[in-house]
C-alpha positions as CSV (number, residue, x, y, z in Angstrom):
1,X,-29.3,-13.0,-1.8
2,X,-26.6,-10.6,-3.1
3,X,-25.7,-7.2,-1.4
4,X,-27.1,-5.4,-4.5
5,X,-30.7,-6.6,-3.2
6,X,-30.2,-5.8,0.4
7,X,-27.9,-2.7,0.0
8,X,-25.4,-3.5,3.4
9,X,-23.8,-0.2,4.4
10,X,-19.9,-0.1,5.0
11,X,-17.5,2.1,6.0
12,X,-13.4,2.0,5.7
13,X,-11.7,4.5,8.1
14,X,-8.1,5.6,6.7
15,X,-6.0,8.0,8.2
16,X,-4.4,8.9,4.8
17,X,-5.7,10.7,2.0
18,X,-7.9,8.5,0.5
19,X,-7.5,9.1,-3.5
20,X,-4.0,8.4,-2.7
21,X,-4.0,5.7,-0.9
22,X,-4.6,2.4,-3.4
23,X,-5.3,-0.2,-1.3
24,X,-8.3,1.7,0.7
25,X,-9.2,2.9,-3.1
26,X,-9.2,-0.9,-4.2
27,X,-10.9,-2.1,-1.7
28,X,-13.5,0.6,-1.6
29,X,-14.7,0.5,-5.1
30,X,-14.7,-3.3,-5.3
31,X,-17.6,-2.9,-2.9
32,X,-19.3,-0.1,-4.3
33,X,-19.3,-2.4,-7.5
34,X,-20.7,-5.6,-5.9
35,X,-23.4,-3.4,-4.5
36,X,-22.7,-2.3,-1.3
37,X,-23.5,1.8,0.2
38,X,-19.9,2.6,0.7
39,X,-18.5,5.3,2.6
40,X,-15.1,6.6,3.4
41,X,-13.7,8.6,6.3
42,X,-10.2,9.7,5.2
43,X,-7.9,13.0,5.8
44,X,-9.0,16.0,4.2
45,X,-7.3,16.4,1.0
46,X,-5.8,20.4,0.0
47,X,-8.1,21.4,-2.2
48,X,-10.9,18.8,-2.3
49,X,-14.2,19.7,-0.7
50,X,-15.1,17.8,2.7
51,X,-17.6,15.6,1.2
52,X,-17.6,13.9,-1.9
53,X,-18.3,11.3,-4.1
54,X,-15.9,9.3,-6.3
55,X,-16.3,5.6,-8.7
56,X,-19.4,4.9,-6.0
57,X,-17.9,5.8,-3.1
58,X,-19.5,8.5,-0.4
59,X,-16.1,10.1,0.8
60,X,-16.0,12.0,4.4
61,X,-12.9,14.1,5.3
62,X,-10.9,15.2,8.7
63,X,-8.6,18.5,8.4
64,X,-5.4,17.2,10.3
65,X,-2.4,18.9,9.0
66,X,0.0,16.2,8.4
67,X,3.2,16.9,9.5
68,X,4.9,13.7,11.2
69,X,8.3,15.1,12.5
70,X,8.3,13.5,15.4
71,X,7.4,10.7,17.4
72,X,5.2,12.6,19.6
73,X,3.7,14.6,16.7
74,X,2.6,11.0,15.0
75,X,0.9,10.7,18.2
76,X,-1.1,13.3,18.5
77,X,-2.6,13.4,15.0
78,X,-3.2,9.6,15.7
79,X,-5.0,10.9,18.8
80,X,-6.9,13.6,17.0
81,X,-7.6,11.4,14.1
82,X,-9.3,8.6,16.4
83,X,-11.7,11.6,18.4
84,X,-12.8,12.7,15.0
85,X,-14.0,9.5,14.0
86,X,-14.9,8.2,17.2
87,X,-17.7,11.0,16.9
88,X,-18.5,10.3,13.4
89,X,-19.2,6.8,13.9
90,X,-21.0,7.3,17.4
91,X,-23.4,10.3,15.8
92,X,-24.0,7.7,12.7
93,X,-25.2,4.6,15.1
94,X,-28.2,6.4,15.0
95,X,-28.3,8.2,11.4
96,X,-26.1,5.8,9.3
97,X,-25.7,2.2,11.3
98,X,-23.2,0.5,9.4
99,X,-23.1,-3.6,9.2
100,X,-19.5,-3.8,9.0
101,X,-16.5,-1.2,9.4
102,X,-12.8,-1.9,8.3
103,X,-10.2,0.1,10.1
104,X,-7.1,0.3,8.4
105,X,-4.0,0.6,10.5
106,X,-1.6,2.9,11.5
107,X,-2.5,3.3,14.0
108,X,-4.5,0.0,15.5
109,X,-6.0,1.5,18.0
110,X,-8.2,3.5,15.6
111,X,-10.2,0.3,16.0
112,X,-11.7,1.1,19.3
113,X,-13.8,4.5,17.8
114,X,-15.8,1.3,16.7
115,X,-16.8,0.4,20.1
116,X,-20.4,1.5,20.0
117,X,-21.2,0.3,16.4
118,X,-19.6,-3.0,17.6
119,X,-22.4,-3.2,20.5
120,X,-25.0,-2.6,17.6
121,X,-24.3,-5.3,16.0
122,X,-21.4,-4.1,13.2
123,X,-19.0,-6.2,12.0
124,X,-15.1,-5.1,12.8
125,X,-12.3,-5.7,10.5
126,X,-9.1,-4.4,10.9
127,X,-6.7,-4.2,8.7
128,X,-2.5,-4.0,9.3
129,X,-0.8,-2.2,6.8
130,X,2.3,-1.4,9.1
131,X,3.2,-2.8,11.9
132,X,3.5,0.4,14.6
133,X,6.1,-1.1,17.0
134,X,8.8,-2.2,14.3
135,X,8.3,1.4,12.4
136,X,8.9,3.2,15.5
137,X,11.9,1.5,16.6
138,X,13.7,1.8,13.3
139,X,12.4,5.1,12.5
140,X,13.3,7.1,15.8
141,X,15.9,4.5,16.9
142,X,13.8,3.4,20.1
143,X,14.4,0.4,22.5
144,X,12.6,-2.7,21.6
145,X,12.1,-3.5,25.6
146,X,11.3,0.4,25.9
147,X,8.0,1.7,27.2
148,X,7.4,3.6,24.2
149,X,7.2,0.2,22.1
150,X,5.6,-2.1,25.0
151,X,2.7,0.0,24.7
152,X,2.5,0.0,21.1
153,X,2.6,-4.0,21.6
154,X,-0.1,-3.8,24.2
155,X,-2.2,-1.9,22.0
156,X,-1.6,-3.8,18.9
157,X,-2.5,-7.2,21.1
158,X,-5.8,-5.7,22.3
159,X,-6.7,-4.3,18.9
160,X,-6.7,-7.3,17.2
161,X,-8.5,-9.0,19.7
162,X,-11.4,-6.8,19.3
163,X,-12.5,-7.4,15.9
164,X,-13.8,-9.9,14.4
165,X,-11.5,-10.1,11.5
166,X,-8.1,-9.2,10.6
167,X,-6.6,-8.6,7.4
168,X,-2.9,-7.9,6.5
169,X,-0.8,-7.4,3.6
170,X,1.7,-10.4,3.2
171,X,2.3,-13.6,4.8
172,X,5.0,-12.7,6.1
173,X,3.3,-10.1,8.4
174,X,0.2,-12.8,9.1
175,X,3.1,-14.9,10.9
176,X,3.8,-11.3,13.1
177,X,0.7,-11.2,14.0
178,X,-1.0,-14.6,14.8
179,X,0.9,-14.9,18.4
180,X,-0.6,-11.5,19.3
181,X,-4.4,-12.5,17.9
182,X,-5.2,-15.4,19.7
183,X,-6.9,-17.5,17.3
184,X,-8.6,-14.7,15.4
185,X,-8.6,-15.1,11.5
186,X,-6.5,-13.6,9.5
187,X,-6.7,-13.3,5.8
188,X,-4.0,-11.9,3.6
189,X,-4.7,-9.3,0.4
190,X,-2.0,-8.6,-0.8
191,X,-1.4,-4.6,-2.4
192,X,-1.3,-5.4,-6.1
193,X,-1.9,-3.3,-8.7
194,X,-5.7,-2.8,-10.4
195,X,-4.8,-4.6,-13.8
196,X,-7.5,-2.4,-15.2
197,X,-4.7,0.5,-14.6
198,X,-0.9,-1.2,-14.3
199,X,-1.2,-2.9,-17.9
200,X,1.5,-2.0,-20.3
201,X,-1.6,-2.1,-23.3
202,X,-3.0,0.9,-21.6
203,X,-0.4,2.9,-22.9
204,X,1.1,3.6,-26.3
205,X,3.9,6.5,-25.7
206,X,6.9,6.4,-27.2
207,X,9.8,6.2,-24.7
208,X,12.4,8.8,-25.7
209,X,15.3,8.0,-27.7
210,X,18.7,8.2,-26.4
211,X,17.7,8.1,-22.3
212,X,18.3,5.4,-19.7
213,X,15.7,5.9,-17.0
214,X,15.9,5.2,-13.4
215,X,12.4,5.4,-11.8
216,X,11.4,6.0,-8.2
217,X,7.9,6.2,-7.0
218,X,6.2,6.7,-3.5
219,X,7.4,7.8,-0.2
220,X,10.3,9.9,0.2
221,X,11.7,8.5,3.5
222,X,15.2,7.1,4.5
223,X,14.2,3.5,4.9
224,X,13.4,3.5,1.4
225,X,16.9,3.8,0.4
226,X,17.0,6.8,-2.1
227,X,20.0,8.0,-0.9
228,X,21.8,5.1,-2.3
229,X,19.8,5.3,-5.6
230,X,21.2,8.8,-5.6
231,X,24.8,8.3,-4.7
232,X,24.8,5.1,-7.1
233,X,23.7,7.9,-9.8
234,X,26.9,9.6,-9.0
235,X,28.9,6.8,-10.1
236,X,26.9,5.7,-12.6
237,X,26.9,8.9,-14.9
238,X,30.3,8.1,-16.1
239,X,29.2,4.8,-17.4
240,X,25.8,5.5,-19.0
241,X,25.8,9.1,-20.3
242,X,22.2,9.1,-21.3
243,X,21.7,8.2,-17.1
244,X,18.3,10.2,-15.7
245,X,16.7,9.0,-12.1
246,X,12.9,10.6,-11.8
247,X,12.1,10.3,-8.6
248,X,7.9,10.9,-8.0
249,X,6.7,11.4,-4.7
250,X,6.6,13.2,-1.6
251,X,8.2,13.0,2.0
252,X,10.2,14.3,5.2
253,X,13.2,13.2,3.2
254,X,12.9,15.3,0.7
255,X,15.0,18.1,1.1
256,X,17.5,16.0,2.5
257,X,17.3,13.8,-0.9
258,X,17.5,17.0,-2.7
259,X,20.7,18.6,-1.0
260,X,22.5,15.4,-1.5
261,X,21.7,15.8,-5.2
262,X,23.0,19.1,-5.6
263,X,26.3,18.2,-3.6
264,X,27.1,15.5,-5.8
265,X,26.0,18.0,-8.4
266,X,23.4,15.8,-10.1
267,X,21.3,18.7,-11.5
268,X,20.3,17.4,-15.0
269,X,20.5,13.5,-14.0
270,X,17.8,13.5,-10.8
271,X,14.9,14.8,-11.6
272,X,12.1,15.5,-8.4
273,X,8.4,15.6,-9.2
274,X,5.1,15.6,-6.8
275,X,2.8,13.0,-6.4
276,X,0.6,12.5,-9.4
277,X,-2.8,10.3,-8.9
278,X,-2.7,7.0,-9.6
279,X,-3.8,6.9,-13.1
280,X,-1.2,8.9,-14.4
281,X,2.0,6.2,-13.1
282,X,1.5,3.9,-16.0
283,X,2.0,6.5,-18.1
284,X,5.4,7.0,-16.5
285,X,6.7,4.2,-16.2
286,X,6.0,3.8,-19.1
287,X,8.7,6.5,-20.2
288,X,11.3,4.4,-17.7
289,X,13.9,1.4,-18.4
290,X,14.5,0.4,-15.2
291,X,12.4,0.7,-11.6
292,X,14.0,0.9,-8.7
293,X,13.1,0.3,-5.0
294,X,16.9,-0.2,-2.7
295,X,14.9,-0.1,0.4
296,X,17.1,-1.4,3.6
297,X,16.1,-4.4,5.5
298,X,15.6,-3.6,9.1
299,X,13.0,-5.3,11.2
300,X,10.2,-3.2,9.4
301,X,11.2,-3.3,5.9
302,X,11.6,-7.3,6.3
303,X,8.2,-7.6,6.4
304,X,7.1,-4.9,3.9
305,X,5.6,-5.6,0.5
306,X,6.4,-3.3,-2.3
307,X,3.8,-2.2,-3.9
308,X,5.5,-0.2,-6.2
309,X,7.6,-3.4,-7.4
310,X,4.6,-4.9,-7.6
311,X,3.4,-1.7,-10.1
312,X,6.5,-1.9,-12.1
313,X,6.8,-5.5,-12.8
314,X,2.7,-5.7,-14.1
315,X,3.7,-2.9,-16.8
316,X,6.8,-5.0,-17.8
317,X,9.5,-2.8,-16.0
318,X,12.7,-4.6,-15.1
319,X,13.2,-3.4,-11.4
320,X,16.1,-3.6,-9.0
321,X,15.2,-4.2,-5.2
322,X,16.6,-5.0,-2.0
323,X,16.7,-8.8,-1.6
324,X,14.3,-8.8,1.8
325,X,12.6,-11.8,3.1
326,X,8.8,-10.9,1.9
327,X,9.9,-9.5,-1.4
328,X,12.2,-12.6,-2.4
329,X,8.8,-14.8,-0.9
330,X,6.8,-13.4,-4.0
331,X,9.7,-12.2,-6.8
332,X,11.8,-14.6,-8.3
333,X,15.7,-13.6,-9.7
334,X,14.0,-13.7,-13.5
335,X,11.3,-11.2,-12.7
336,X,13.2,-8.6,-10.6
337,X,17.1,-8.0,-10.0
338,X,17.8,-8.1,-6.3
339,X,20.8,-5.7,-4.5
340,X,22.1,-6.1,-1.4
341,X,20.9,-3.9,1.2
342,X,22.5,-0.2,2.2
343,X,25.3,-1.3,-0.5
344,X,25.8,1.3,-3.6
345,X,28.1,-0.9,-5.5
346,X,25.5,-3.7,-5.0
347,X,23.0,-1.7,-6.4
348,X,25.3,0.1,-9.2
349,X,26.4,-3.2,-10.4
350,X,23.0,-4.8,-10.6
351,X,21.8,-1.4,-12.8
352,X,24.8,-1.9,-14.9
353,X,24.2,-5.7,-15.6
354,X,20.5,-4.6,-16.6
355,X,22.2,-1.7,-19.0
356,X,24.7,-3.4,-20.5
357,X,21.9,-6.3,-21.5
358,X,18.5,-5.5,-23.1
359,X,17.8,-9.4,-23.9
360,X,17.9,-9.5,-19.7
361,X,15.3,-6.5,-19.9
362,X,13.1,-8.0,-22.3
363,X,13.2,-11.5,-20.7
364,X,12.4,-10.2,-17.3
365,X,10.0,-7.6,-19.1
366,X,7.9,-10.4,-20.5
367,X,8.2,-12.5,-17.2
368,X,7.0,-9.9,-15.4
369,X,4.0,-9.2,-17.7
370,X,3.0,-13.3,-17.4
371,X,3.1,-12.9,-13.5
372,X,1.0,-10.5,-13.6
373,X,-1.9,-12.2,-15.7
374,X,-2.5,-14.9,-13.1
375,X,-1.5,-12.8,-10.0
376,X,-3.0,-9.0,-9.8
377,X,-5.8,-7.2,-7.9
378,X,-8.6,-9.3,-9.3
379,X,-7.6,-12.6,-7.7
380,X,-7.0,-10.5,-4.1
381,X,-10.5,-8.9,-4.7
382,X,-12.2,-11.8,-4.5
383,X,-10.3,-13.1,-0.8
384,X,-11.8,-9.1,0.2
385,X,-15.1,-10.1,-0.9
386,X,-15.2,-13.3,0.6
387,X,-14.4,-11.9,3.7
388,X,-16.7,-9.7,3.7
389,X,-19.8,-11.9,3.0
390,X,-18.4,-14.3,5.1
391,X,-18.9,-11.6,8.2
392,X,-22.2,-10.6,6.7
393,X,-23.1,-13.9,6.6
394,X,-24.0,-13.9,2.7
395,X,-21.7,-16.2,1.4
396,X,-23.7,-19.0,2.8
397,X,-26.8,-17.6,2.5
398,X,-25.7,-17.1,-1.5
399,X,-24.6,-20.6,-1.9
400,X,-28.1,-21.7,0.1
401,X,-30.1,-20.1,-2.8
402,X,-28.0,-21.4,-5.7
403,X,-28.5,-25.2,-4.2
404,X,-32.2,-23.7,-4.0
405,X,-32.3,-22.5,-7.6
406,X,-30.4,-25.5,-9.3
407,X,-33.4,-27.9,-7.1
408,X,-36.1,-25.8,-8.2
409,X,-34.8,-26.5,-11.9
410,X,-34.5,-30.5,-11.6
């Protein structure tokens, strides 16, 4: 039995925009592929129409405005976010019943607008991005024994106690979160890129002559340390005159990032551009000599993945990146350079090194490129996919009708 014959409804809940957002995307489509009637609710996207469908997938949206300034405006989209859905999924227990529904994370509790499907009969999985409590203590400089982030502990504990599976994105954040599950499973997926996208043979551009290009992509937020990438540009001009750092992305720190570029009067080395979809960053990098991710290390970012290093080093892009303890778990020294955190002449000296020797680039280029044949998106896929069955209870059934099959044939 295969869930092209029986056609099992699913549903992934993201409060992001979901055409942004590759991970939900991934995970999505790889469904929709192996069968399944997928749907999406996601945050309304400016001009995109509230229903659509995309690759396979039935996509529902939720007008929030997304602003994020403070603590207490996180909150209440989070709050308005979980009502929305909460209706949603309670009006579609008797138009729509799903068999399983995965929640991704921030926040957790976006698990509970589950709690009627879950009486049905559907299948919970929750997945942790992010874990809430560390962001907000490093973000808005909150207590760890506050009440604030006790809470955001207690909720986190209770969420993943109410599914019936969790999934997370390194193993560094499965060892955060097995004290607080209690024995529930946890499987890890780790955010790497689609190799049918992030493969250097998928583009054929010619990089422009006489450039040395610096390449930022993603969120533009202090804790990824762009400040120092642009204060390292600063000192770096002198020493590579054909210097450029294309930042792509968008963020609360942007203005901020763009001030500090015109103080250090960085006009025509830091370039700025807006998010472009997914399908279009190959094509950039591809234009790039060097990526770049100086993120600090704080209790969050210790446990963060990069996906975007992850990106680079699939096409071939030498990157520098802040030697964290989940990044230096997956990234050996002769497939990425590491910097120190929050230092510029850390991170200035490791871009010079990589300047001043293309045989390093090419060996870490080609490194990189063999990592990423036997490690990318299609070996996570198939740990998604098995959890799913699992919870569907397919996978034995499937492996019951093979043993059937290969009898019938002896």
């Amino acid at each position: 039995m295969t869930a092209s014959t029986i056609k099992k409804r699913i549903c992934l809940v993201t409060q992001s925009y979901y055409l942004r957002d590759p991970r939900v995307r991934r995970e999505a489509e790889a469904l929709a592929h192996e069968g399944y009637e997928v749907d999406v609710i996601a945050l309304a996207e400016q001009d995109r129409p509230a229903k659509e469908t995309v690759n396979g997938v039935n996509i529902s949206s939720i007008k929030i405005n997304r602003k994020r300034a403070t603590a207490v405006r996180y909150l209440l989209e989070y709050s308005l976010f979980f009502l929305a859905t909460s209706a949603m999924l309670f009006a579609r227990v008797f138009t729509r019943r799903y068999d399983l529904i995965h929640i991704n994370n921030m926040p957790d509790f976006l698990v509970f607008s589950t709690v009627l499907p879950k009486l049905s009969g559907t299948k919970i999985v929750l997945d942790v991005h992010d874990p809430m409590a560390e962001i907000f203590t490093t973000k808005y400089g909150i207590g760890g024994r506050s009440f604030p982030i006790r809470f955001l502990r207690w909720q986190e504990k209770i969420s993943l106690r109410f599914c019936h599976h969790i999934l997370t994105v390194s193993d560094a954040m499965r060892e955060r979160l097995e004290p607080a599950a209690r024995g529930k499973p946890i499987s890890v997926v780790l955010n790497l890129p689609d190799e049918s996208i992030f493969h250097a043979s998928n583009v054929r551009l010619e990089k422009p002559a006489n450039s040395f290009v610096l390449l930022y992509t993603g969120t533009m937020s202090a804790r990824y340390g762009l400040g120092i990438a642009i204060e390292a540009a600063a000192r770096l001009r002198d020493d590579i005159p054909e210097l450029k750092l294309l930042m792509v992305g968008e963020g609360d720190d942007l203005p901020v990032l763009r001030q500090m570029g015109d103080e250090l009067e960085l006009g025509s080395i830091v370039e700025f551009r807006l998010p472009v979809p997914l399908s279009k960053i190959p094509e950039i990098v591809s234009q790039c000599d060097v990526g770049i991710s100086p993120h600090i290390s704080d209790d969050f970012m210790r446990l963060y993945f990069s996906t975007k290093v992850a990106e680079f080093v699939s096409m071939g892009l030498p990157t520098v990146v802040t030697r964290t303890q989940t990044i230096e778990h997956y990234f050996s020294e002769d497939i990425v350079k590491y910097c120190e955190s929050g230092s510029v002449e850390s991170f200035v000296n490791a871009v010079l090194e990589l300047y001043n020797s293309p045989e390093l680039r090419d060996r870490m280029t080609e490194n990189g490129r063999q990592l990423s044949q036997r490690w990318n998106w299609a070996t996570e896929k198939k740990i998604y996919i098995e959890v799913v069955e699992q919870l569907l209870g397919l996978r034995t059934q499937s492996r019951d009708m093979e043993c059937k099959q290969q009898g019938d044939t002896n």
